[in-house]
N, C-alpha and C positions, 0 to 999 in steps of 0.2 A: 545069745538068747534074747536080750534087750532087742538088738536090729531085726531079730526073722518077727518081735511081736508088730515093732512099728511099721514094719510094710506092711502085715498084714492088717495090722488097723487102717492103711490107708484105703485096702483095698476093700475095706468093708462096704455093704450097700446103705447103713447107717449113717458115715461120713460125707459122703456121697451126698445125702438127702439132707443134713443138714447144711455143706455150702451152699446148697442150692437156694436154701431157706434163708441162709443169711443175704443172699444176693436178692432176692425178691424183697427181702424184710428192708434192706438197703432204699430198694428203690422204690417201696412204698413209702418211706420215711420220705423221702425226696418229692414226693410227690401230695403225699399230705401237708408236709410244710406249704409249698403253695397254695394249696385250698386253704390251711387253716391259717397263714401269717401272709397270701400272696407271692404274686408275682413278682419275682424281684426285678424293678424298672430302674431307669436314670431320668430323670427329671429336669427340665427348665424352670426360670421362675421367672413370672411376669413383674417386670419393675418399670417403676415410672425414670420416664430419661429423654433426655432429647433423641430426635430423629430427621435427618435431613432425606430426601431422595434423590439422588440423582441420576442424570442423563450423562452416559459417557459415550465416548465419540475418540475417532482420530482423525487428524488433518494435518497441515504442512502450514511453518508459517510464511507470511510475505509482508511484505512492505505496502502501503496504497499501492503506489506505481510501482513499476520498472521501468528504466529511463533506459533508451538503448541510445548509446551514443555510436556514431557514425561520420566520416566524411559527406561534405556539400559540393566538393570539387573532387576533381580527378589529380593523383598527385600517387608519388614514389615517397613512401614512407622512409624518414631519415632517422626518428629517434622515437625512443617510447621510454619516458621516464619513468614510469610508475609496474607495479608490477599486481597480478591478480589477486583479489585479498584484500589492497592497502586499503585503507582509508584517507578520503580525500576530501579536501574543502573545496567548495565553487570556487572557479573561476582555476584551480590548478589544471598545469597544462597534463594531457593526455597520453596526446601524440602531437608529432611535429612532422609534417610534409613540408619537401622539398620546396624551395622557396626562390631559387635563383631567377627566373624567369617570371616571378610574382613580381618583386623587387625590380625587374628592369621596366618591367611595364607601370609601378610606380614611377619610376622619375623620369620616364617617358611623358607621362601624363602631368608632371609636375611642370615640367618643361611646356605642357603646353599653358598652363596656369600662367606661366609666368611671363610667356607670350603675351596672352590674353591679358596680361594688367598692364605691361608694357604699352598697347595699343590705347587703353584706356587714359594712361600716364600722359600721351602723347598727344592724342585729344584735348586735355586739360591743360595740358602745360607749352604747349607750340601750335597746335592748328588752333585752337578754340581763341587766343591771343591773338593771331595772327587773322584772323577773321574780323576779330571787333576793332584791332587797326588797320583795314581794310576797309572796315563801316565807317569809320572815322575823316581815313580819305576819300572816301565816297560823297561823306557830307560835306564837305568842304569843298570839295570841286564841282559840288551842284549848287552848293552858296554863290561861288566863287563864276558857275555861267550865269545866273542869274543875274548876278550883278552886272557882268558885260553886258549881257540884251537888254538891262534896262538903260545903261548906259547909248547903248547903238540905237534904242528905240529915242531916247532925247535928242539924240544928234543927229539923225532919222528928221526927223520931224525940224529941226533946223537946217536940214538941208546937208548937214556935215558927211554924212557917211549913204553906201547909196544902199539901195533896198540888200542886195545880196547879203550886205554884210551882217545886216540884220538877219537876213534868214538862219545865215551861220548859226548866229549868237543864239536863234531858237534850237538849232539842231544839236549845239552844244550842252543846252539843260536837258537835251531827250536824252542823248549819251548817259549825261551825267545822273539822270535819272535812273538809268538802267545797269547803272553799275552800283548805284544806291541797292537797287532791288537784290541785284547778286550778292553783294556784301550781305546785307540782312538774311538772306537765305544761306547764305556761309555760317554766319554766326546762330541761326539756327540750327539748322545742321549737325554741328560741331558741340552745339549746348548742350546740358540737360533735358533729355525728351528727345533729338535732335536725331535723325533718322542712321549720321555715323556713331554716333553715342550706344545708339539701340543695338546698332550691330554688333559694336565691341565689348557692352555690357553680355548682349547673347551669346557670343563666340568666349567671351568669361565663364557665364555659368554651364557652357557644357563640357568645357574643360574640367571645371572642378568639377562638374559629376561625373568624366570619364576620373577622374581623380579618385575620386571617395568611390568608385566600382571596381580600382587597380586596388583601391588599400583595402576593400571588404575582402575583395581575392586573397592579400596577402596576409591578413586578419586572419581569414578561413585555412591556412595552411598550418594554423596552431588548433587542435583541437582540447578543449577546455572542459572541466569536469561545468554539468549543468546546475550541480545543487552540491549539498553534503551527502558522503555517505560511503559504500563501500561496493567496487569494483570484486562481481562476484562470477565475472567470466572474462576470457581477452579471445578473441580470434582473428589477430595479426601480430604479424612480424616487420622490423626493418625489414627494409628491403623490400614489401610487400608494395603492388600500386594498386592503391583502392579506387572504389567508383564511390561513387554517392549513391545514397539511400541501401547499402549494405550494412547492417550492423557488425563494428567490429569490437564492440565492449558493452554490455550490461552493468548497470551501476543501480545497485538499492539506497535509495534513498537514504540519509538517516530521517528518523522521524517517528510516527507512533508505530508501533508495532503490533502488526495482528497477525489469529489465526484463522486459518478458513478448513473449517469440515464440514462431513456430508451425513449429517442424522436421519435416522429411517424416519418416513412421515409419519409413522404411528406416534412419536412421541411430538409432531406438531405442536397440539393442543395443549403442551405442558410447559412450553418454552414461551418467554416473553420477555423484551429487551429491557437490559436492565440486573439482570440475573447474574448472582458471582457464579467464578466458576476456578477451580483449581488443576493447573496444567503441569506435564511434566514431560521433557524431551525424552524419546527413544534410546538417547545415547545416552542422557543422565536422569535416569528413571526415578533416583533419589532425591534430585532439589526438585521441587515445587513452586511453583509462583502462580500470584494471582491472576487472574483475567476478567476480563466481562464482556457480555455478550451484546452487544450494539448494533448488529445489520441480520434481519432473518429474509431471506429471496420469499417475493410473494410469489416463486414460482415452483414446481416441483418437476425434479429429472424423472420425467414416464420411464426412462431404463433402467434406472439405477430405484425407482421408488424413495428416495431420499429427499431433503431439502437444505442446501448449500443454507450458512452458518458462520455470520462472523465476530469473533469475539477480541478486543481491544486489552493489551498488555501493556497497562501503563508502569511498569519498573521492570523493562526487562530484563533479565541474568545476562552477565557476558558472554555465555554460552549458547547463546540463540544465534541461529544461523539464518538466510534466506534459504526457503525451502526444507527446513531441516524438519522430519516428521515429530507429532508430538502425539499426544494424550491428553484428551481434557475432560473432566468430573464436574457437570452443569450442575447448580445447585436450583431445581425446579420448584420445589417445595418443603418445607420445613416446620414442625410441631415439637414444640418445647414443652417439657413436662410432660408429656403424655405418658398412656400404658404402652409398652414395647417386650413384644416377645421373640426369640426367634423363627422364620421363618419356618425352620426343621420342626416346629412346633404347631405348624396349624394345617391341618387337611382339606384337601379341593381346597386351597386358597386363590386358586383363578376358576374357581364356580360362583355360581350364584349363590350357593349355601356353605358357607365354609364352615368349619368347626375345630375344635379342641377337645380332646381328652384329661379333663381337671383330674387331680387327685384329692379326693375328700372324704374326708370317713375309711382312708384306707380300700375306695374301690376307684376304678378311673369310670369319669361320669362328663358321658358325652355333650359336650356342650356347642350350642350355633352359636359365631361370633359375627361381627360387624367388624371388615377392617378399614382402615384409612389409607395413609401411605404407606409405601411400603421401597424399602431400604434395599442395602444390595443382600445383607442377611439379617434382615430383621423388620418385623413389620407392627404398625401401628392397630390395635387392638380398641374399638370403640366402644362398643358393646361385648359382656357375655364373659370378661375376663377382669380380675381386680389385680393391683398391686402386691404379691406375694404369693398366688395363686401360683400351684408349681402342678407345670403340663407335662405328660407322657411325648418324650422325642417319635418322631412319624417311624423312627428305625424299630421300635419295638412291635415288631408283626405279631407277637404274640400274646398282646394286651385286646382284649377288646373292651367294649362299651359294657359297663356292669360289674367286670372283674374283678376281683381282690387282688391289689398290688402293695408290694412294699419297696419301698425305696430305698437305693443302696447306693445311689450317688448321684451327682449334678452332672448333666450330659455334656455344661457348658464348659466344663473344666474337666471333666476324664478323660484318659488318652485314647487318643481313636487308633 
């Protein structure tokens, strides 16, 4: 009896028109509560804070140079002690070419060197002696006719001896004279200055310069790191026979270490050397190190619209590679203590007029702001915003300018 009343009470048109009334009644309650208590919003709050802005960028880093080291000669590579990677000090050896044929043509040369002082030895110590004992007997036996013709000319003259022999005695100082003259010209000669001197000092010094051109040769069959630093490519092998002006190893310097990127021209006018800048490699996304920006190109890529960008990393991480890609956060500008709101907080913020939606009085109230810099998510607030001012977030479409809102939480801490 109980079950046949309850269905029929369901089926009543009475039952009926009361859910109905309670479902309207529902959603008028819902709907007055906004009119009469607001829109329930979430909220920013404007607080004073520092604000830095920066320019981020990618780029690769490099060394000033790249030193390409290569052979100067033609040569069969014998040995390669070093291997791609290491690190090396000036002056360690590279590579090593074959040197057999270097070496012979040193003491080929050497041998003529020592010709050549030989010659010079020989000048000094036997001809150039024997020249000025030469001069010596020269003088003495032109003393020595002298004295006869004067003698032949007294006895001459007393009738002793007859004219011929006199003539002799004159022909005998012309001799003696002329062999004077050759002597002196031997001893010159043979001297310092002396015309065999000149020859054997010049046939000296091109020996030693075929000398010292045999031992550059065999100098250049050792190729030699040119600075400090680290071997970051190799392309040879023993066994290989290189020519010259081939590069067969790239070597990065050690030394200051920079990065070079390409920032779009638009932010030109925001960059100026001198500026920190905080970097992080691709590969270790997590460590950070300093940089700073030291070389801006007065030039700009017409294809890329960009402008090349070099920033100096004076304590680099061991982790830096040549060429290794990185990420860097230019630090352009920066306002300490200022008003800071977030970004999601201020409307047409790249218009001419931007604005906010204050909450005051319980209604959101349209306000124009003035901004400054502006952050990757937050922006500086000049005019038009105070310190505690709490803003309607841009996501609530259904606030407008005049409305009665109530707040139900901080947008900057509830979960999205």
């Amino acid at each position: 009896m109980t079950s046949l009343n309850l269905q029929g009470l369901r089926r009543s048109p009475w039952v009926k028109r009361a859910a109905w009334l309670l479902v309207v009644a529902v959603a008028l309650a819902v709907v007055f509560r906004d009119v009469i208590f607001g829109v329930p919003v979430e909220v920013y709050t404007a607080k004073r804070s520092d604000l830095v802005q920066t320019v981020v960028a990618s780029g690769r880093v490099m060394t000033p140079q790249r030193v390409s080291v290569g052979a100067v000669i033609t040569g069969w590579v014998a040995r390669i002690p070093v291997e791609e990677g290491q690190t090396v000090r000036r002056g360690d050896v590279l590579i090593v070419l074959d040197d057999r044929d270097l070496r012979a043509a040193v003491s080929q040369a050497s041998a003529a060197v020592a010709q050549a002082q030989a010659r010079i030895r020989q000048l000094h110590e036997v001809a150039l002696p024997s020249a000025e004992q030469a001069l010596v007997q020269a003088e003495a036996n032109l003393a020595l006719a002298r004295a006869q013709q004067q003698r032949n000319h007294d006895l001459r003259e007393k009738g002793f001896v007859s004219q011929s022999a006199l003539d002799d005695s004159t022909r005998n100082i012309e001799v003696a004279q002329s062999q004077l003259r050759a002597a002196h010209l031997q001893v010159q000669t043979n001297g310092p200055g002396g015309s065999d001197m000149l020859l054997a000092q010049s046939a000296l010094q091109q020996a030693q310069a075929s000398l010292a051109v045999a031992q550059v040769r065999l100098d250049q069959s050792i190729i030699r790191a040119p600075a400090d630093g680290i071997l970051i490519s190799r392309d040879v092998e023993p066994g290989n026979v290189v020519q010259p002006g081939k590069e067969l190893m790239a070597l990065a310097p050690a030394g200051e270490t920079q990065i070079v990127v390409q920032i779009d021209e638009k932010h030109l006018a925001q960059l100026a050397l001198g500026q920190k800048a905080l970097g992080s490699a691709d590969a270790y996304p997590a460590d950070r190190f300093a940089a700073e920006l030291f070389y801006i190109n007065p030039g700009i890529d017409p294809l890329r619209g960009s402008v090349e960008v070099k920033l100096r990393v004076p304590k680099p991480p061991a982790f830096l590679r040549q060429d290794m890609t990185v990420s860097v956060d230019i630090e352009v500008a920066r306002c300490n203590g200022t008003i800071v709101v977030p970004a999601d907080a201020v409307f047409d913020a790249n218009a001419s007029q931007p604005w906010v939606l204050a909450v005051d009085n319980g209604r959101a109230e349209r306000r124009p702001v003035k901004l400054g810099l502006k952050g990757d998510a937050r922006v500086e607030v000049l005019e038009g915003v105070a310190a505690g001012d709490r803003l309607v977030a841009i996501g609530n479409a259904s606030v407008a300018p005049g409305s009665r809102v109530r707040i139900v939480g901080d947008a900057a801490t509830s979960p999205s």
